[in-house]
MARFIGU-659331 format. One line per field, with one value per residue (C-alpha): residue in three letters; x, y, z. Coordinates in pm, 1 decimal. Example, Ala and Ser with C-alpha at 12.3 -4.5 7.8 and 13.67 -1.06 7.14 Angstrom:
BEGIN
residuo: c(ala/ser) $
u: c(1230.0/1367.0) $
v: c(-450.0/-106.0) $
w: c(780.0/714.0) $
***
This chain:
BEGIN
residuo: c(unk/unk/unk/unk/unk/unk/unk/unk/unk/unk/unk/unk/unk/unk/unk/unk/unk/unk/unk/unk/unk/unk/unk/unk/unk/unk/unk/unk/unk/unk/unk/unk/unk/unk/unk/unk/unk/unk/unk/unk/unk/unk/unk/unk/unk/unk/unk/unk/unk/unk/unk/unk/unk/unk/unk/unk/unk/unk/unk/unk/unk/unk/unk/unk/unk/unk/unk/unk/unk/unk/unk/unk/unk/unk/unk/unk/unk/unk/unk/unk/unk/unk/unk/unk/unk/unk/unk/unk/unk/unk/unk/unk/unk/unk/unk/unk/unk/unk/unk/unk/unk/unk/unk/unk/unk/unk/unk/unk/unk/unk/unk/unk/unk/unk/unk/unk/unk/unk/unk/unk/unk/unk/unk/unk/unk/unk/unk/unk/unk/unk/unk/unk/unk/unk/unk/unk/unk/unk/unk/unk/unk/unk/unk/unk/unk/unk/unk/unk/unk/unk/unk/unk/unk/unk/unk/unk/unk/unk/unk/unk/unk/unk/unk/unk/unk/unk/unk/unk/unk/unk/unk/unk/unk/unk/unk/unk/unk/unk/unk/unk/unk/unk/unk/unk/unk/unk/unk/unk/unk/unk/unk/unk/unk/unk/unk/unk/unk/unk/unk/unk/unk/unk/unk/unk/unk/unk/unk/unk/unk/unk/unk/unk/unk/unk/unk/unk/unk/unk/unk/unk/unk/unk/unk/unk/unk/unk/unk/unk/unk/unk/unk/unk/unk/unk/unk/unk/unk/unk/unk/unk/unk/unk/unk/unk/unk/unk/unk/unk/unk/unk/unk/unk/unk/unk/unk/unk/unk/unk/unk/unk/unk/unk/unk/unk/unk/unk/unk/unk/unk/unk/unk/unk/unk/unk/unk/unk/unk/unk/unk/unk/unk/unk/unk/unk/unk/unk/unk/unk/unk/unk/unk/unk/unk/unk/unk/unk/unk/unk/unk/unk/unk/unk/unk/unk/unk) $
u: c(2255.7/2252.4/2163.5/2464.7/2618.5/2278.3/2394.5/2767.9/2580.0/2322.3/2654.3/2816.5/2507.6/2466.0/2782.0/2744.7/2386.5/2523.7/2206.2/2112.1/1906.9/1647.7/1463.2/1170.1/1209.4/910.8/1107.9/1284.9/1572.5/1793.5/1653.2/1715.0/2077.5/2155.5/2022.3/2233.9/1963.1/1705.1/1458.1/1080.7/874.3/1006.2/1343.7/1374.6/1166.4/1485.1/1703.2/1536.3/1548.4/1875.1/2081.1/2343.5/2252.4/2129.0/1923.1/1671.1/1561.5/1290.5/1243.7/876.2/512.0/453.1/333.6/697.7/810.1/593.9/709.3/1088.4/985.6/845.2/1136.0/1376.2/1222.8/1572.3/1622.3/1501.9/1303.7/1237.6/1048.2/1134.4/801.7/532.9/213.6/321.4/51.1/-88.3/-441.3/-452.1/-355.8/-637.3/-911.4/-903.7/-961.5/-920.6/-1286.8/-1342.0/-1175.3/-1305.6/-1630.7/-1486.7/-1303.5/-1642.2/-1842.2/-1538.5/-1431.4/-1247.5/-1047.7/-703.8/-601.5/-341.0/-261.7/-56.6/181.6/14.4/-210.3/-166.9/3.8/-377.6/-459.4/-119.4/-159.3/-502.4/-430.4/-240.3/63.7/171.6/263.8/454.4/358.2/718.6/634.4/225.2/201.1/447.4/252.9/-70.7/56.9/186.8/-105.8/-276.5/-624.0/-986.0/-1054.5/-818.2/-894.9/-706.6/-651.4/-675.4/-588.1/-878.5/-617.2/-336.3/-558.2/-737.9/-413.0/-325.7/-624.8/-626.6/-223.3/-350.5/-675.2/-704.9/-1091.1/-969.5/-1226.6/-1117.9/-1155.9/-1214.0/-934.1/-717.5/-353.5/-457.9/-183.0/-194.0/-599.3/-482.1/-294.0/-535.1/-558.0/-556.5/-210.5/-93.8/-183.9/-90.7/244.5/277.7/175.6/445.4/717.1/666.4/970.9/907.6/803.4/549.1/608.1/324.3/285.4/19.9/-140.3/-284.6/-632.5/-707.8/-752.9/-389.4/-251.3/-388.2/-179.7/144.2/442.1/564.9/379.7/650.8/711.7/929.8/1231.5/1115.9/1111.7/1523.4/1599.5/1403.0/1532.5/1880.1/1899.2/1684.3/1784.9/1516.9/1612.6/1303.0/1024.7/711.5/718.2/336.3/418.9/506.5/715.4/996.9/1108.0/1143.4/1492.2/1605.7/1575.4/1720.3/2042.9/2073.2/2056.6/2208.3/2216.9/1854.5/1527.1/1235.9/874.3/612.8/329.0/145.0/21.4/280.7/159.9/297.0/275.7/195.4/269.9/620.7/715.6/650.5/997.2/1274.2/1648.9/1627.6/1358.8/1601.5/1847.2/1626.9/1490.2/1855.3/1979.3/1704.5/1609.5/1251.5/895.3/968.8/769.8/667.6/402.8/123.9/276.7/-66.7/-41.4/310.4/341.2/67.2/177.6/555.5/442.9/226.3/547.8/783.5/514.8/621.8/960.4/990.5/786.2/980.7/1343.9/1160.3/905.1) $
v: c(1378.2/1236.5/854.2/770.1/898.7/724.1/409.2/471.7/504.9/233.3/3.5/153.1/99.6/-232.4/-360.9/-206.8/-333.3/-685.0/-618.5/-800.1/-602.1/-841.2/-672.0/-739.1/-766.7/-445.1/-215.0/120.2/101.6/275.8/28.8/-272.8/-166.0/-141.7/-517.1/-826.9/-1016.0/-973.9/-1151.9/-1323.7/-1437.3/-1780.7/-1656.6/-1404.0/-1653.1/-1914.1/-1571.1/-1485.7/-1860.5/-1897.3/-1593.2/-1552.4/-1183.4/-1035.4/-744.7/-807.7/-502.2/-590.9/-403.5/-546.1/-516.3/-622.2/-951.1/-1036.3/-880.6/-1099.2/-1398.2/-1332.6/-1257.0/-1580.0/-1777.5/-1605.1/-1549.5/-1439.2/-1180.1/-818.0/-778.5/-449.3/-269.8/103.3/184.9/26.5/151.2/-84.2/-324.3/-563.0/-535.9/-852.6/-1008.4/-824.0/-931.7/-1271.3/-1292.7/-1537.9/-1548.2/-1558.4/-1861.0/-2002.7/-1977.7/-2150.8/-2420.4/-2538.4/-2539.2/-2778.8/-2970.6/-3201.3/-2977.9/-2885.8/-2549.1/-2400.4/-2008.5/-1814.4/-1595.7/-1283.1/-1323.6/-1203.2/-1452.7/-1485.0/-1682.1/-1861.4/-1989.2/-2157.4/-2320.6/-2665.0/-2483.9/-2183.6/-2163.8/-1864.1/-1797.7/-2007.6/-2322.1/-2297.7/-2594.1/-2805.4/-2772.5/-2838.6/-3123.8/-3301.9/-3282.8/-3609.5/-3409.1/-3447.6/-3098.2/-2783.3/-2472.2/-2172.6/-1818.6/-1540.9/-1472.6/-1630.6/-1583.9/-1780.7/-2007.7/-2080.9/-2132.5/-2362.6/-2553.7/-2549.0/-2686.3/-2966.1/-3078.3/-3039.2/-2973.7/-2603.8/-2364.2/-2002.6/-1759.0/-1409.3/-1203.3/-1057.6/-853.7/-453.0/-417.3/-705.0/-723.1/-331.1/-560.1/-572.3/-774.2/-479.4/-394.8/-704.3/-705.1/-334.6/-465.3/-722.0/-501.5/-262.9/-554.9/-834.4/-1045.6/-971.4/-1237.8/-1186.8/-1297.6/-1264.2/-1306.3/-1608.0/-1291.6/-1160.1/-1240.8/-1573.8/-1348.7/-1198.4/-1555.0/-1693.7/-1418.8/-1487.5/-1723.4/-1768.0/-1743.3/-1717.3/-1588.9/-1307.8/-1513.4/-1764.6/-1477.2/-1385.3/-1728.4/-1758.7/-1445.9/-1488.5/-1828.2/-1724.9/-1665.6/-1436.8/-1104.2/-887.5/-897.1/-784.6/-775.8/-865.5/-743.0/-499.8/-226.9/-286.8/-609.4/-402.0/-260.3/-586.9/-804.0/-487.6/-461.5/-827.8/-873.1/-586.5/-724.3/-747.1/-555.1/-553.8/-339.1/-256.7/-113.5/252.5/303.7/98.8/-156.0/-10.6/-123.7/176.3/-17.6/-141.7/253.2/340.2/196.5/447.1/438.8/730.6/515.9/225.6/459.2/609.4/217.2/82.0/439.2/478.2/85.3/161.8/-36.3/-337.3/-643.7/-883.5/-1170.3/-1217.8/-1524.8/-1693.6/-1772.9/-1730.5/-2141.0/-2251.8/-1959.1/-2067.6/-2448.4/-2378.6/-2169.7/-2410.0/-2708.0/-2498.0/-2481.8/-2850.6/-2927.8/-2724.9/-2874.5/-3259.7/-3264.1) $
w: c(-204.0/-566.1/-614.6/-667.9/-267.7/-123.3/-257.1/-144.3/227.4/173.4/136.7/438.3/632.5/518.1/684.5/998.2/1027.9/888.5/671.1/332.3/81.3/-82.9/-412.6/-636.1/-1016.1/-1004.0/-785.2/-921.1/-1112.2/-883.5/-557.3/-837.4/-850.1/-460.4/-441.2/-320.1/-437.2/-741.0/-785.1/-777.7/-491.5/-467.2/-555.5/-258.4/-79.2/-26.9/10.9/316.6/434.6/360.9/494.8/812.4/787.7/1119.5/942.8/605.4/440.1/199.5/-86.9/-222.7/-99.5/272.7/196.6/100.9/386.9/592.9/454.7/553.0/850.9/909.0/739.0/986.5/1258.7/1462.0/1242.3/1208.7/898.8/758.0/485.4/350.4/314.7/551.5/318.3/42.6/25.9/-206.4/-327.5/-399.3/-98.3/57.8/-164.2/69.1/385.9/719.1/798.2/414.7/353.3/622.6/524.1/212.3/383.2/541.3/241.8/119.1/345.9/174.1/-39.3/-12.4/6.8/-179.4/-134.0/-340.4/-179.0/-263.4/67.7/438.3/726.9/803.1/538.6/466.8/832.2/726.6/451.5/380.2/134.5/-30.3/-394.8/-632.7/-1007.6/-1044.6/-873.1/-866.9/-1187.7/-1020.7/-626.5/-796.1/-993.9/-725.6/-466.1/-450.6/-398.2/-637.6/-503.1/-490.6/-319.7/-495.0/-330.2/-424.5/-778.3/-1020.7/-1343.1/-1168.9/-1051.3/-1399.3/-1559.0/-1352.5/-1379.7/-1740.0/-1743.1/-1440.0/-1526.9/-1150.7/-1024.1/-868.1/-655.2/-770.2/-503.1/-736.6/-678.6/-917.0/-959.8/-1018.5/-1230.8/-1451.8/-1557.6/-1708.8/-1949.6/-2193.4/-2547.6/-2749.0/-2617.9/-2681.5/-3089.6/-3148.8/-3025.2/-3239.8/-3515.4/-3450.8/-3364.8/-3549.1/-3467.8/-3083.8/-2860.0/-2645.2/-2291.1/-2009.8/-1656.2/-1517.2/-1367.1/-1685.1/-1819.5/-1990.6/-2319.0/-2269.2/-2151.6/-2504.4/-2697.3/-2553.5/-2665.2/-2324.7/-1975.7/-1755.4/-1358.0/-1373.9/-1286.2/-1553.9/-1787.1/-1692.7/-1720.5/-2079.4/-2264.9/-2172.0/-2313.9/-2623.3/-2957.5/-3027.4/-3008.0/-2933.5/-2664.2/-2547.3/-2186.9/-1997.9/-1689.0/-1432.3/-1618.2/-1386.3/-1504.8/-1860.9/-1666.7/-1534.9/-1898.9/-2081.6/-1844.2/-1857.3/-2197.8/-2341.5/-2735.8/-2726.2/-2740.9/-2494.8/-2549.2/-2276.1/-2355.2/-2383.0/-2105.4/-1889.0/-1638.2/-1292.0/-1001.9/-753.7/-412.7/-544.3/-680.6/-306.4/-192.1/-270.7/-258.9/-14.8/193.6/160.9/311.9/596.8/696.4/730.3/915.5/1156.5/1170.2/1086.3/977.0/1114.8/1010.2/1258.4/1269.7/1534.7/1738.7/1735.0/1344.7/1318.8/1307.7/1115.6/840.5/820.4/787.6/474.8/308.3/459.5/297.0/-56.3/-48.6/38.6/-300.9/-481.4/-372.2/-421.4/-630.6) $
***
């Protein structure tokens, strides 16, 4: 079957299923194009939350998956692929934060939604790369702890002020982003600007015009006048800006930043998941509450705050 009769099935499927097909700015192209919606963590976040579908079929890494799961809990969540994981999220653990937790008592705990329901369900709110600055802002709190990702986290704390415990993990994907890459772009594109995700180093971050959440980064370069960009991130969002933006021009680099996790989903594993109902994500009913409160905790902040 080409791509183009897998879709044509993936949309018959869809209906009969009464599915919804929720997709990460880093997925494939051809999964990209089958979406109904596109988008970030946050973004796909309130998608999950807010649809009357009866079937979710999550095209991301399992944490994401998780999270839907635990926004609607009466509906059937699935995943194409059920080895897409996120390295990140398991560079923290339960037992590891709580061995941070009691060293700290009296910090707050903010995790960012690259973690397991483990660790969301033991700490006090969730946060994206979209909304992290405007969470930490508003948290009354002389003491922040911040899971997993040290580069987020140190952003953040440089933007705040805030007194922030790093816990020392880190994307795989974006520390390959290195300086270097960033200047020899510049070199060969002058008028570009350069873009970057709060995932990259502190050196990268310091390069960049923008440092944007890949949403942040749609929103940006559409409303731009600037023509060209260098893209710091996952080469996947590369497709999304350039079929958005048509009239403009957007660089990754040599090598490109991929995600291996995210390339695991497939349009023919979208196809087999919705056909055959398969990897279903559920969440252990002992944390199931305590993890949805700390997301639930996040999207509250960002509709008020």
């Amino acid at each position: 079957m080409s791509i183009h009769d897998i879709a044509e099935k993936i949309q018959e499927l869809k209906k009969k299923r009464k599915a919804v097909i929720l997709v990460h700015n880093y997925q494939l192209p051809e999964v990209q194009d089958v979406a109904d919606y596109l988008g970030d963590s946050l973004d796909l976040s309130r998608k999950a939350a807010e649809t009357e579908a009866e079937v979710i079929v999550f095209c991301g890494v399992h944490f994401m998956a998780e999270t839907a799961a635990l926004l609607s809990p009466s509906k059937t969540v699935l995943i194409p692929s059920a080895s897409a994981g996120c390295p990140m999220a398991d560079m923290i653990t339960a037992p590891s934060l709580r061995e941070l937790k009691k060293k700290h008592p009296e910090a707050i705990v903010v995790t960012y939604v690259n973690s397991t329901a483990e660790v969301k369900a033991m700490s006090d709110i969730c946060c994206t790369s979209a909304n992290a600055e405007k969470i930490v802002r508003a948290i009354d709190a002389e003491k922040i702890i911040f899971v997993p990702d040290k580069y987020l986290g140190g952003y953040i704390a440089k933007k705040t002020g805030k007194d922030m415990i790093l816990w020392q993990g880190y994307c795989t994907v974006h520390v390959k982003i290195l300086p270097e890459y960033i200047l020899r772009s510049k070199k060969d594109h002058p008028r570009a600007e350069v873009i970057v995700h709060p995932e990259c180093t502190a050196q990268v971050v310091n390069l960049a015009d923008r440092v944007l959440s890949t949403n942040g980064m749609c929103s940006y370069v559409k409303d731009s006048d600037c023509k060209e960009f260098i893209v710091g991130t996952e080469k996947g969002m590369v497709y999304r800006l350039q079929k958005e933006n048509p009239d403009k021009k957007f660089y990754s680099f040599d090598p490109e930043p991929v995600c291996q996790n995210m390339k695991k989903i497939t349009i023919e594993k979208v196809l087999s998941s919705l056909e055959y109902m398969k990897h279903v994500v559920s969440v252990d009913e002992k944390i199931k509450d305590r993890a949805k409160k700390s997301i639930d905790k996040m999207l509250e902040y960002s509709r008020t705050n």
